[in-house]
C-alpha positions in Angstrom: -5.4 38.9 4.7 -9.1 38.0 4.8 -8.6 34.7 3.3 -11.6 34.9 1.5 -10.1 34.5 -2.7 -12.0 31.6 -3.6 -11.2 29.6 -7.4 -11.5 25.5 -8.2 -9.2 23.3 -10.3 -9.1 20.5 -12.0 -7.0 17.9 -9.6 -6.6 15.9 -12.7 -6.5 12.5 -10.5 -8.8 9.0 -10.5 -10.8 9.7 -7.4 -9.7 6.4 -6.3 -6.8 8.2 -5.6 -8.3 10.7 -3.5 -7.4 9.4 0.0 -3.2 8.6 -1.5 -3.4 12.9 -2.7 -4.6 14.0 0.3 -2.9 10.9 3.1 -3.8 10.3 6.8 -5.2 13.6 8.5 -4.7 15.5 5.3 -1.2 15.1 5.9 -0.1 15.5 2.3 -2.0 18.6 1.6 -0.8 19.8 4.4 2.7 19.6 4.0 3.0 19.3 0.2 0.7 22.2 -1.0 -0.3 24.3 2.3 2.7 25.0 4.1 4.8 25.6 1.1 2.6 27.7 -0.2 2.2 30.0 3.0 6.1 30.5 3.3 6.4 31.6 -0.9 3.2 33.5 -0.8 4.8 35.3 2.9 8.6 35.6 1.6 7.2 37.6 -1.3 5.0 40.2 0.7 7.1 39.9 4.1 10.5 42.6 4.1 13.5 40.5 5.1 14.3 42.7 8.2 10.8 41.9 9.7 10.8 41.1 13.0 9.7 37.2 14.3 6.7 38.4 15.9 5.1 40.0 13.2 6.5 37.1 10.7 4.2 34.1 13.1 1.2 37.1 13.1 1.8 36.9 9.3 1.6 33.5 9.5 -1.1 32.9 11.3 -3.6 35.6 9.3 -2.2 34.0 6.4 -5.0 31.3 5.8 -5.1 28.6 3.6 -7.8 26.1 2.5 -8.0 23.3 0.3 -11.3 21.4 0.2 -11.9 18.2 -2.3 -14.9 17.0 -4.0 -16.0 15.2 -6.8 -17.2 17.2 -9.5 -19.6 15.9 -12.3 -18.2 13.1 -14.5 -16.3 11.5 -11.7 -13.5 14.8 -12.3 -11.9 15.6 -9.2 -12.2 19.6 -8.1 -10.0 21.2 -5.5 -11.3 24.4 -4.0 -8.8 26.7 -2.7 -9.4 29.9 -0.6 -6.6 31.9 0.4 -6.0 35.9 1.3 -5.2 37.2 -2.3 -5.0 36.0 -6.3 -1.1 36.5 -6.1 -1.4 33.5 -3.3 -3.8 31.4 -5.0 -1.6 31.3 -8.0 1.4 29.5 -5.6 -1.1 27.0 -4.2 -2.5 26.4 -7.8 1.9 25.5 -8.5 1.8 23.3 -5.4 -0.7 21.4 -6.6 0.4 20.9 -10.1 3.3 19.9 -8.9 2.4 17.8 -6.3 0.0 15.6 -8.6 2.5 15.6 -11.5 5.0 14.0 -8.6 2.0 11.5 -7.7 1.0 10.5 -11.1 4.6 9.6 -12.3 4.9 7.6 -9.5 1.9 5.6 -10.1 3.3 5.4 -13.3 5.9 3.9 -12.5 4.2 1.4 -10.2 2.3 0.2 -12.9 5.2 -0.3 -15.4 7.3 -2.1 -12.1 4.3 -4.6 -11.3 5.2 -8.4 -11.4 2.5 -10.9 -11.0 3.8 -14.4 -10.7 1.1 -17.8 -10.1 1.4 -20.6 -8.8 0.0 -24.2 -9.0 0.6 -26.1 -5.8 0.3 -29.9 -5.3 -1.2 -29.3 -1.8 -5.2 -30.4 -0.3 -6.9 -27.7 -0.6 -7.5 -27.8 3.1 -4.1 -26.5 3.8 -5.0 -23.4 2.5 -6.7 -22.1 6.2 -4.0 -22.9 7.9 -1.6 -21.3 5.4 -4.0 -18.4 5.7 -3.7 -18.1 9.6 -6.3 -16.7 12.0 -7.5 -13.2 10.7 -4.2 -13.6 7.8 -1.3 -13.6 10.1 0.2 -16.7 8.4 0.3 -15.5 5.0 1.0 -11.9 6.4 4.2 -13.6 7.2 5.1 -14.3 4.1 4.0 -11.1 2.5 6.2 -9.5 4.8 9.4 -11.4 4.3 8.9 -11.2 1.0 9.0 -7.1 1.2 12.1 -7.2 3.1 13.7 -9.7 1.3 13.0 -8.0 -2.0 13.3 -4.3 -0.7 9.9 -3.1 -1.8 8.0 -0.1 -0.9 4.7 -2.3 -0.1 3.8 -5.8 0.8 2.8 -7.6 -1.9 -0.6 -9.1 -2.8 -1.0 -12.6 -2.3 -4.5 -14.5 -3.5 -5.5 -18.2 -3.5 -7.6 -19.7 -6.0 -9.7 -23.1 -6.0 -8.6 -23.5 -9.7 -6.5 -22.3 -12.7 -4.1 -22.5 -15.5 -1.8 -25.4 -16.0 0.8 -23.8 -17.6 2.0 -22.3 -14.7 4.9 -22.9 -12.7 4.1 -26.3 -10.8 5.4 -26.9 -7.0 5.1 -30.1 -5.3 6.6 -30.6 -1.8 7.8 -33.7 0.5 5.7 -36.7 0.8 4.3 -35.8 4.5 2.0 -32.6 3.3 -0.9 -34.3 1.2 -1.2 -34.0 -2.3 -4.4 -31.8 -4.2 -4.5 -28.7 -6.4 -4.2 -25.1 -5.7 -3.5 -21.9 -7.4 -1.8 -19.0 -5.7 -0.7 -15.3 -7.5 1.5 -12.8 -5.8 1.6 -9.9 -7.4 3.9 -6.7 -6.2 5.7 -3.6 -7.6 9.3 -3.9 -8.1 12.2 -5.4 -10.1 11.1 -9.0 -10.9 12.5 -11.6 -9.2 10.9 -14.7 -9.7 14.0 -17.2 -8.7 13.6 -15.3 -4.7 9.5 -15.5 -4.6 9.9 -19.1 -5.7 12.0 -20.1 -2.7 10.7 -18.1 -0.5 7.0 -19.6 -0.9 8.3 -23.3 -1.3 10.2 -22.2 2.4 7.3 -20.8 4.0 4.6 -23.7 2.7 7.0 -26.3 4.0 7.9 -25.0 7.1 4.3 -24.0 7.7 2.6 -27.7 7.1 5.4 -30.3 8.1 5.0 -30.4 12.1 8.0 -30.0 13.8 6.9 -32.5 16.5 8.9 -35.0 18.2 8.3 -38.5 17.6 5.9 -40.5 19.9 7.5 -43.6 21.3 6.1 -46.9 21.7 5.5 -45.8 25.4 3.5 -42.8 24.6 -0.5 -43.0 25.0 -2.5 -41.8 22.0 -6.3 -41.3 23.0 -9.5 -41.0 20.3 -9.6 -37.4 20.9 -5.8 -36.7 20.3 -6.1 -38.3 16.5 -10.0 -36.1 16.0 -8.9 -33.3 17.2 -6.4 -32.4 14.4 -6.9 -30.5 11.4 -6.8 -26.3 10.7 
């Protein structure tokens, strides 16, 4: 098993897909194409009565390589090396099956994706606060809205400084001041536009209305207590 059978395909993925085909530390090609691969190609040229030492040294001569580039035309080319022809056809069947997995799932992503926008009656200066420090405020709500909803991902969540009036419209209580601002949330999943509704409406109230307790007549309020607010 010299492992030196070389031939290239055509992946027949975007190649902003690249880094989803191949995951963290190759991990997908790994485990979806190589190691599969390696126990067909050795159950076909292994005898069944062979002992588990020889097997592993089987194993480990039995090398497989899968290297991707980016061919001309933006085409994505797999180059796989492996001991003989007979193995390099069960990689090749991996592969095709592996990316015909990938590409219906995208597919399916695509045909499941809800967008939903938003016009809120809020100043536009919430929107920082609503943001949080480096996004862990609206992470928040992303991620609520994932559990709540069951989905795979978090959904995307975008404010704008202006957009269409048609949209659904959502004012709050009289102590978060009024303005105009647009937000979209987008996700893939079954729609459910009632639940994203509430759940924004929940997290934009409880994020700007203060839970503070009320100042008594008692209580000293300096200059630098009332310039000091703000997000």
């Amino acid at each position: 098993m010299s492992g030196n059978v070389e031939i290239s395909i055509n992946l027949g993925i975007n190649s902003n897909q690249v880094g989803l085909f191949v995951g963290k530390g190759g991990y997908f090609i790994k485990n979806k194409i190589i190691l599969p691969s390696k126990r067909a190609y050795l159950k076909i040229n292994q005898n069944t009565s062979v002992s588990k030492e020889d097997y592993d040294k089987a194993w480990v001569a039995c090398r497989i390589i899968c290297n991707i580039s980016n061919g001309d035309d933006g085409v994505v080319v797999m180059n796989i090396q492996s001991p003989d022809d007979t193995c390099n056809k069960i990689v090749i069947k991996n592969v095709e099956a592996y990316v015909a997995t990938l590409n219906k799932k995208n597919s399916k992503s695509d045909t499941d994706k809800n967008t939903y926008n938003f016009k809120l009656l809020i100043d536009p200066n919430y929107v920082g606060k609503l943001i949080g420090i480096e996004g862990s405020k609206i992470t928040e709500l992303s991620q609520e809205i994932k559990t709540v909803l069951k989905l795979d991902r978090k959904p995307y969540i975008r404010f704008f400084d202006d957009g269409n009036d048609k949209v659904e419209t959502l004012s709050f209580a009289s102590e978060i001041n009024t303005g105009e601002v647009w937000l979209s949330i987008s996700y893939g999943g079954d729609k459910s536009f009632v639940k994203v509704k509430s759940l924004l409406v929940k997290f934009i109230t409880e994020t700007l209305i203060d839970k503070q307790e009320t100042l008594s007549d008692d209580d000293e309020v300096c200059e630098a207590d009332i310039l000091g607010g703000g997000w």
